[in-house]
N, C-alpha and C positions, 0 to 999 in steps of 0.2 A: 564041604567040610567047614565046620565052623571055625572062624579065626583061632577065637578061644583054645580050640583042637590046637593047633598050630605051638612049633617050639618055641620061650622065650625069644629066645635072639632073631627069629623072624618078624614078631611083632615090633618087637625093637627096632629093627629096620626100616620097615613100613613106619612105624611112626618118625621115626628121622626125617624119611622121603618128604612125607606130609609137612615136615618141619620148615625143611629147604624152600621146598613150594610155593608155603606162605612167606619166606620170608623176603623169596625172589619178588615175587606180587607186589609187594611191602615196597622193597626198592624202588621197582619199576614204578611204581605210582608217585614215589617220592620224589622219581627224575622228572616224570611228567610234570607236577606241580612245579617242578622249579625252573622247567622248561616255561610254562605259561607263566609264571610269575617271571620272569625274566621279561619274555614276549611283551607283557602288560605293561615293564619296565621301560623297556626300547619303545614299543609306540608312544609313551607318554612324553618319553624325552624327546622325539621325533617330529609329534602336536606341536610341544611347545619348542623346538627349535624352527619348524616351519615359519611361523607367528613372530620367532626371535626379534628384537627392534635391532639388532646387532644385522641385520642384513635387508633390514629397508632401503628399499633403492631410492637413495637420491638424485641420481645422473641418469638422463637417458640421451645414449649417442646413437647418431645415424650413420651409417657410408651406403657409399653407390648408389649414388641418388643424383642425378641433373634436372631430369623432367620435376619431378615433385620438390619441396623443399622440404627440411627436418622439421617445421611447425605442422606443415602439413601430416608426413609421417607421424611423429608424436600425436595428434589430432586422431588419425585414425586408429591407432593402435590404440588407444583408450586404457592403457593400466590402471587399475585401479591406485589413489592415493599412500592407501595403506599395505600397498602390497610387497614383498620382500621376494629376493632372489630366490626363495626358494619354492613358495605358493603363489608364485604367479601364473597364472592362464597363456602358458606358450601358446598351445593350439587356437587359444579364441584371437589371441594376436596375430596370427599369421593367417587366422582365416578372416579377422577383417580387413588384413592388409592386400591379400592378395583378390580381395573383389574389384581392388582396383583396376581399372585396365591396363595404367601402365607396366604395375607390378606382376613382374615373373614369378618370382621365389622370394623368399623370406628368410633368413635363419637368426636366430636369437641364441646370442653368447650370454653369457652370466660371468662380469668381472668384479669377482667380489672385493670387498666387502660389501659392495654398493652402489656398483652402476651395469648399466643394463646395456647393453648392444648388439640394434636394430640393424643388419646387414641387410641390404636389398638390391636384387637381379631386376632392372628395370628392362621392358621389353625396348628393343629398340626400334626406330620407325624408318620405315625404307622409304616411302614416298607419303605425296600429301597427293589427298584429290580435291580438286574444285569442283567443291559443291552449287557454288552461286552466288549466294548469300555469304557461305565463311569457306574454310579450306578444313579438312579431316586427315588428323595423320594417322595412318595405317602401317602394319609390320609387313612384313616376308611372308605372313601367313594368310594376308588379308584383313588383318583381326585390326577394327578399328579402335584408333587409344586417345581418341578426344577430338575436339578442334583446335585448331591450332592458326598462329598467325605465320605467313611465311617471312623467314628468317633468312636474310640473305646471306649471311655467316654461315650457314649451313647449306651444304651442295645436296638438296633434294630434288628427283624429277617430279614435276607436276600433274598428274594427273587430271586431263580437261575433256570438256567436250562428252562427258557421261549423261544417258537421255534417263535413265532410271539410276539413283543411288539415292536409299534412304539409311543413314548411317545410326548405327544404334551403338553410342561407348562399349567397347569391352568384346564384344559380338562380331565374329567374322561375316565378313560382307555378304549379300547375296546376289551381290552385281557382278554379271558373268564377265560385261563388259570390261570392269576392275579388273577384277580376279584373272581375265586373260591379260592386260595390261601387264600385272605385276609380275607375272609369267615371261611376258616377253623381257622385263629388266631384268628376271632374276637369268635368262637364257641366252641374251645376247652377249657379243663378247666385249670385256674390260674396257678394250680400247673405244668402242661405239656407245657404252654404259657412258662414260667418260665424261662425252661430248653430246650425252644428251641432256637438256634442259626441260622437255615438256614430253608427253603422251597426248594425243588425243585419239579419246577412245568412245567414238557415238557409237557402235560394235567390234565385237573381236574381229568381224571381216574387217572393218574399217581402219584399224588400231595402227598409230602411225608416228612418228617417231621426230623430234623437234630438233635440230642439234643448237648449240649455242653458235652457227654460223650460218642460225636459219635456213637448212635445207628439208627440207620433208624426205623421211623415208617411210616407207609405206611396207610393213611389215604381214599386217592381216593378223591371221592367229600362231598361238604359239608352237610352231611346227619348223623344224628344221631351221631351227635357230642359228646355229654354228655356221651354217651354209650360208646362210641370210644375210648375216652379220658382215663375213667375208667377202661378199657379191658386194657389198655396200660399199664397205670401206676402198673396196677395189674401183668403181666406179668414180667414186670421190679423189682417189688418188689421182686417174687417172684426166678426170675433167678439170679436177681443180675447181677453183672458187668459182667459176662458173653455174654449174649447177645446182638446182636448186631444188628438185623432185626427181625422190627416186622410189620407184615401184620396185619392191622382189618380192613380191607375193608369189609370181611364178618364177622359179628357180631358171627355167627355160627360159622363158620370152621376159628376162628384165625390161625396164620402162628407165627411160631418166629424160630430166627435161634441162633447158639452161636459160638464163636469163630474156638471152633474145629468143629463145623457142614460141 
């Protein structure tokens, strides 16, 4: 049937509907626009607050740092001159910070109006091994973090006597020798840690233990440490300053020697 057919006040209606329609459409497009024009507003002001000269970093501070120095850190972190707390390259700082071997972690504070701070988790170094030539300070994990001069202010044991170590900055060792070495400090117990001064380690069979009252203990590999530890210490107690080599490589048949042996 054609509209036309249809009563007055039907038409009427229908045309209303259509009215409404258009005019919701109307609206909605008007919010859109002032949605995006709004949007266009805030990124603008956003550009240009990024860029602001009002939070150009003039201070850059460091903590937690002994191995490295702050000229060093600053050096590496390479900020750009003109760059502000707010467009500054966190991620490319903290990834050239942490290539370093010593650096663990990195975190970047932003103390505004304008200064920047460099926190740093410095790996810490459990022993050095003598290479030959120079000495390599290595962590808990193996992971060698430079060469280093030994520092007698600091209670590090030494790692000697290694027939293969080719030490590469940053890179956990591949000397089994080492790496059972560092095994046996991180296993033996506190008291025998203590009073050790050296490793010599020409193999994990051979791995053997220095104390600062020059006795040789001869531990082997890192195996039944606890046990080891306590066989030793027991023997030392009980010879006293006499003795001066002591084998627990077998838990059974200990070995110990003494001066007039």
């Amino acid at each position: 049937m054609r509209d036309s057919a249809l009563p007055p006040h039907v038409n009427a209606k229908k045309v209303e509907r259509e009215r409404r329609k258009i005019a919701r459409r109307r609206s909605a497009l008007k919010r859109a626009a002032l949605v995006v024009a709004a949007l266009v507003v805030v990124a603008g002001s956003w550009v240009a607050l990024l860029n602001s000269p009002s939070f150009t970093i003039e201070e850059i501070r460091v903590e937690g740092i002994s191995e490295l120095s702050e000229q060093e850190v600053v050096a590496i972190a390479a900020v750009d001159e003109d760059a502000t707390l707010l467009n500054i390259d966190v991620d490319g700082v903290i990834e050239r910070l942490t290539q370093v071997p010593w650096v663990a972690e990195v975190d970047i504070v932003r103390l505004f109006p304008s200064t920047l701070l460099i926190s740093v988790e410095e790996r810490e170094r459990f022993a050095m091994v003598d290479a030959g030539v120079t000495f390599w300070s290595v962590d808990r994990a193996g992971r060698v973090l430079g060469e280093s001069i030994p520092d007698t202010s600091i209670s590090l044991p030494v790692i000697r006597d290694v027939v293969q170590f080719e030490p590469v900055a940053g890179e956990v060792t591949g000397s089994e020798a080492v790496k059972n070495a560092l095994a046996v400090l991180k296993g033996i117990s506190p008291e025998l840690l203590e009073m050790t001064a050296m490793v010599s380690a020409p193999s994990p069979e051979e791995t053997a233990l220095l104390t600062e009252a020059n006795v040789e203990v001869m531990l082997g590999r890192a195996e039944q440490l606890t046990e080891k530890s306590a066989l030793a210490l027991q023997i030392m107690r009980e010879q006293g300053s006499g003795v001066v080599f002591i084998d627990v490589r077998s838990l059974e048949r200990p070995i110990s020697r003494g001066i007039t042996d």
